[in-house]
C-alpha positions as CSV (number, residue, x, y, z in Angstrom):
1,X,69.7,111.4,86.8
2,X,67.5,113.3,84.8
3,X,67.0,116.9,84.8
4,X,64.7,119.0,83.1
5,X,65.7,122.5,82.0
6,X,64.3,125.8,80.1
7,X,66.5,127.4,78.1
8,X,66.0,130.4,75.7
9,X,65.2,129.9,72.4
10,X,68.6,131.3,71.1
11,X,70.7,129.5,73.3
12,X,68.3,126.0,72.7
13,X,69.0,126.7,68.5
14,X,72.6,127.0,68.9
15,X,73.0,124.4,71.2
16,X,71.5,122.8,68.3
17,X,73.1,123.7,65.5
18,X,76.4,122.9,67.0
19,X,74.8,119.3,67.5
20,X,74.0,118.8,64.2
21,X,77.5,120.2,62.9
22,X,79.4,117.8,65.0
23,X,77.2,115.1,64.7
24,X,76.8,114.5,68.3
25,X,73.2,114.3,70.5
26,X,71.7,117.2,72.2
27,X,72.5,116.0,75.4
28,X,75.8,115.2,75.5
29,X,76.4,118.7,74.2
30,X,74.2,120.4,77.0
31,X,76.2,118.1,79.7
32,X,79.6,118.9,78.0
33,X,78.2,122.5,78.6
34,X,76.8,122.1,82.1
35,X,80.2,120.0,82.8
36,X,82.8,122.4,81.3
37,X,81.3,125.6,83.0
38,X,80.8,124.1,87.0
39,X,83.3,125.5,89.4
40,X,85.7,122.8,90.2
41,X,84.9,120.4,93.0
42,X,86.7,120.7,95.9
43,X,86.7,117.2,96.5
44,X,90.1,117.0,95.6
45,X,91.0,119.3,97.7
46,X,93.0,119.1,100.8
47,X,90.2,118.0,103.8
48,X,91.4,121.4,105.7
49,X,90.5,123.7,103.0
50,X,87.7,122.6,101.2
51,X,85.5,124.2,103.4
52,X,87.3,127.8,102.8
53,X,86.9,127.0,99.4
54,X,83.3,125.9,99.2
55,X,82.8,129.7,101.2
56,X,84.9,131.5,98.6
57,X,81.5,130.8,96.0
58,X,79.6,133.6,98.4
59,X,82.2,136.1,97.9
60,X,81.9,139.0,95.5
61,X,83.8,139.3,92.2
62,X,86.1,141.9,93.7
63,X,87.2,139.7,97.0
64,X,87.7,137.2,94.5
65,X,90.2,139.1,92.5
66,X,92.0,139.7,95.2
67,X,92.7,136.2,96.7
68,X,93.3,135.3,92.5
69,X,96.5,138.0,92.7
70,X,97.2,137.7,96.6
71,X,100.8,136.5,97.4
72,X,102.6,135.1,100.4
73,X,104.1,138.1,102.3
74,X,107.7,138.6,101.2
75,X,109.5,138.0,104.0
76,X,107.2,134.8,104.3
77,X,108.8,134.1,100.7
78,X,112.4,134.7,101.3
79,X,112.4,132.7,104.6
80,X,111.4,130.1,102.8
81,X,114.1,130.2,99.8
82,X,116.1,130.5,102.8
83,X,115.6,127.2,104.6
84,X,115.7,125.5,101.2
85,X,118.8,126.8,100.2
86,X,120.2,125.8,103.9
87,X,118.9,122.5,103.8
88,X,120.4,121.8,100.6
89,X,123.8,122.1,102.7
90,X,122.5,120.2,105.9
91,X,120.1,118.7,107.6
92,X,117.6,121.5,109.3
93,X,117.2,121.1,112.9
94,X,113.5,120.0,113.7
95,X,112.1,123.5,114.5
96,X,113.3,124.8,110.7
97,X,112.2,121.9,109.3
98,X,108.9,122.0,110.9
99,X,109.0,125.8,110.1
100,X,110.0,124.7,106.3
101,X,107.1,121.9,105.7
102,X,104.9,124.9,107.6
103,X,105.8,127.6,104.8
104,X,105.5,124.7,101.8
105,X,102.0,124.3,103.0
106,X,100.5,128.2,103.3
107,X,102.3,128.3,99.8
108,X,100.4,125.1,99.1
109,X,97.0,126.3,100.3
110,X,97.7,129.6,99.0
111,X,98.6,128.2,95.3
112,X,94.6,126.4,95.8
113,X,93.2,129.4,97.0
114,X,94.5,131.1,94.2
115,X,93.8,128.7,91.3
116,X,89.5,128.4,93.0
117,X,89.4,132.2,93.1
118,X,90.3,132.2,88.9
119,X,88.0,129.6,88.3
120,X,85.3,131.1,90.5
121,X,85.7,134.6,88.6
122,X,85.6,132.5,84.9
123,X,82.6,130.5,86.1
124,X,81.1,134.1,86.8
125,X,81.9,135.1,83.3
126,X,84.5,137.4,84.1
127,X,87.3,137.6,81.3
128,X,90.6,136.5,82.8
129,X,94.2,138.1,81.8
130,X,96.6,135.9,79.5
């Protein structure tokens, strides 16, 4: 596909410049660019979440932040190292082991929610912690 773009004059020299240093055409350094800064597709994504994730792109940089540092409730967390630690002994009737596979996936969405909110806020420019 082709697509035609303006771009400043400083960003269009250094784009460049950094073309001629590596020896590599403009273009494959302007998709590289366009490539490397897209937020990630949620194609991957489970089918269940992509569309909370695809919604997450509207919020605003602070309701971001705070699915990026959100955390499964603690009692949420302990049940959970609970019924691992029993099952590890013996089989879990079916409700805890429904209730176990239930926990593993909010930590599983959660853990996606979390890692789309960090990518959302670098996309946005916003410096990350180490």
């Amino acid at each position: 596909m082709k697509l035609t773009v303006e771009l400043p004059e400083s960003i269009f020299r250094h784009l460049k410049q950094i073309a001629e240093q590596t020896h590599q055409p403009l273009e494959t350094l302007a998709v590289q660019s366009i490539t490397g800064n897209l937020p990630p597709s949620v194609d991957n994504a489970p089918p269940e979440i992509q569309a909370d994730l695809l919604a997450m792109q509207q919020l605003a940089i602070d309701d971001l932040r705070q699915i990026a540092q959100s955390q499964l409730p603690p009692a949420q967390q302990q049940r959970y190292l609970d019924l691992l630690e029993k099952r590890q002994v013996a089989s879990l009737p079916p409700a805890e082991s429904q209730e176990l596979s239930d926990l593993r996936l909010a930590a599983d969405q959660l853990t996606l929610r979390k890692a789309y909110a960090w990518n959302l806020l670098r996309w946005r420019g916003q410096r990350l912690p180490a």
